[in-house]
C-alpha positions, 0 to 999 in steps of 0.5 A: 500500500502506497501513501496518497496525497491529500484528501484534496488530491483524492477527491480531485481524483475521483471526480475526474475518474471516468467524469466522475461518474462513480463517485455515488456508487459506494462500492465503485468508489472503493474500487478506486480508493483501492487503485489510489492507495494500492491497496492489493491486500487487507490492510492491518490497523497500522495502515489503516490509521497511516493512510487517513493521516496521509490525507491530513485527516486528524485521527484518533482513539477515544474512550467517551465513544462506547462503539463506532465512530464519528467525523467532524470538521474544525478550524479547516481540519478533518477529525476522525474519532473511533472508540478505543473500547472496540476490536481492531476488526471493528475500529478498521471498518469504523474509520473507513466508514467515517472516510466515506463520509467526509469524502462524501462532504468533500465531493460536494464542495469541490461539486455542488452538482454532487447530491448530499446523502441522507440518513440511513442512505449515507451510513449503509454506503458507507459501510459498503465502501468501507468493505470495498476498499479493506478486502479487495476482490480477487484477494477475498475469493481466494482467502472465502473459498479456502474457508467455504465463506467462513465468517469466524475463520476469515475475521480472525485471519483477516481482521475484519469483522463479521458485518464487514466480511459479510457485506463483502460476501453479497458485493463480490457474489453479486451474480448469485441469489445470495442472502446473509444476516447477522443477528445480535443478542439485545438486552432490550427484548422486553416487548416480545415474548418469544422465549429465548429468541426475544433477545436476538435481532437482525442487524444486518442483511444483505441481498445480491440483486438476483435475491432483492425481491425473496421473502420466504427461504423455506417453510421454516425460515423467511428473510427477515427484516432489518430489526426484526426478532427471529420467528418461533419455529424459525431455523434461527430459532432452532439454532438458538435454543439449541446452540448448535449450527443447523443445515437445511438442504430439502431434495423436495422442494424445487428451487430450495435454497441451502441455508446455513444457520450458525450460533456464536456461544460465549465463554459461557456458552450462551449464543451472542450472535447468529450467522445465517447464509442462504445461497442457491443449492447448486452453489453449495460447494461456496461452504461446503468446506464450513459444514465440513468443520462445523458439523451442522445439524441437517434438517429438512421438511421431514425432520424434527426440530433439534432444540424440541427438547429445549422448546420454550414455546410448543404451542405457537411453534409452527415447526413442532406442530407441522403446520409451516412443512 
């Protein structure tokens, strides 16, 4: 990776790159701050850091954010601040989101033609550029296909977090139906009350274009919206109360999806964030080698639940009284 000039220089860059043209396609305008900094390989936090100084942009780790970032502009300066309290994976994908934003400002300074963002527009293009510019395409093929996609293996490998690798995911498989969520474990689930479950929520999902109009994966799993608690009965569901991965392939179904649901257990064991992948049956060798290390549970429309011993809810559980099979 090579130093950049100023922050000026960048945006300049960008506007004369093909006219311009790309500076409101977060993805395209990380492909070019890529070719920009030559960037050919995940960069570590140090450079991460060193390459916002090369622009002129003040940055700094600070305690009174508990998580994530924010950005500001003083006496002619831009300041990045990032919590200090965060995993090196998450501060990297904060302060490129941060850097999204003020070259987003700046693109509309030197380009008052050059429409100014909203929220929640600005900030989920901004995560897309910050998964642009840290995993280049051919490097992350290579490094998803050694693991079958493995969110676990590749943050650890490539220090990234799970919401980065996993945008990553749906902007390099573009071409495919391919559906990914992250679901996290909330302390303020008090108005549902779905068991175990009421405390996870859909932070993130991601739909490749093919994908963008799917709704119901299967008879036990619907794509959820952002937000969203898992349904009783779900494969989420499952996968949650029993603590263990579980695989639905159905030979039955035409046009099944294969549909990968993974727990992440604490130290104590207790679930704190659940995978779910959900890619085209054919396209089932992309983690095969993942459901070779992780051993899910298989299900399909003819088995049982396998947290039925567990199940908090068998009166309205659409899996345990066969209604949704």
């Amino acid at each position: 990776m090579t130093v950049p000039g100023s922050l000026g220089d960048l945006c300049r860059y960008i506007l004369s790159y093909e006219e311009g043209q790309y500076a409101d396609n977060p993805v395209r305008l990380g492909a070019i701050v890529r070719e920009y900094a030559s960037i050919q390989s995940t960069p570590n936090l140090l450079r991460t850091i060193g390459l916002v100084r090369s622009l002129g942009i003040k940055i700094e780790a600070v305690d009174y954010l508990k998580t994530g970032g924010t950005n500001m502009l003083a006496k002619g300066c831009w300041y990045i601040h990032y919590s200090a309290k965060d995993k090196p994976a998450t501060r990297k994908f904060t302060i490129f989101h941060e850097l999204f934003e003020i070259i987003h400002k700046n693109l509309n300074s030197l380009n008052p033609d050059y429409a100014l963002m909203k929220e929640p527009q600005i900030s989920r293009c901004a995560d897309r550029f910050a998964a642009a510019v840290l995993i280049p395409p051919d490097f992350f093929l290579n490094q998803a296909g050694k693991t079958g996609c493995d969110l676990v293996k590749l943050a650890q490998n490539l220090e990234l977090s799970h919401q980065c690798l996993l945008i990553a995911l749906g902007q390099h498989f573009a071409e495919i139906p391919f559906i990914g969520v992250l679901f996290e474990h909330r302390l303020d689930g008090e108005n549902c009350t779905d068991g175990e479950i009421k405390d996870f929520m859909a932070t993130l999902v991601v739909k490749t274009p093919p994908a963008s109009r799917i709704r119901s994966l299967c008879g036990l799993q619907t794509v959820p919206a952002r937000n969203a608690h898992p349904q009783v009965g779900s494969l989420v569901c499952a996968a949650v109360t029993s603590g263990h991965p579980v695989l639905w392939r159905s030979a039955h179904v035409e046009d099944s999806p294969a549909i990968l649901v993974r727990p992440l257990r604490s130290v104590g064991r207790e679930p704190y964030r659940v995978i779910m992948l959900a890619i085209p049956n054919e396209e089932f060798g992309m983690i095969s080698l993942q459901a070779e290390t992780i051993e899910p549970v298989p299900v399909n429309g003819d088995t049982l639940c396998p947290s039925r011993e567990r199940c908090r809810n068998p009166g309205v559980c659409f899996w345990k009284n066969g209604r949704s099979l």
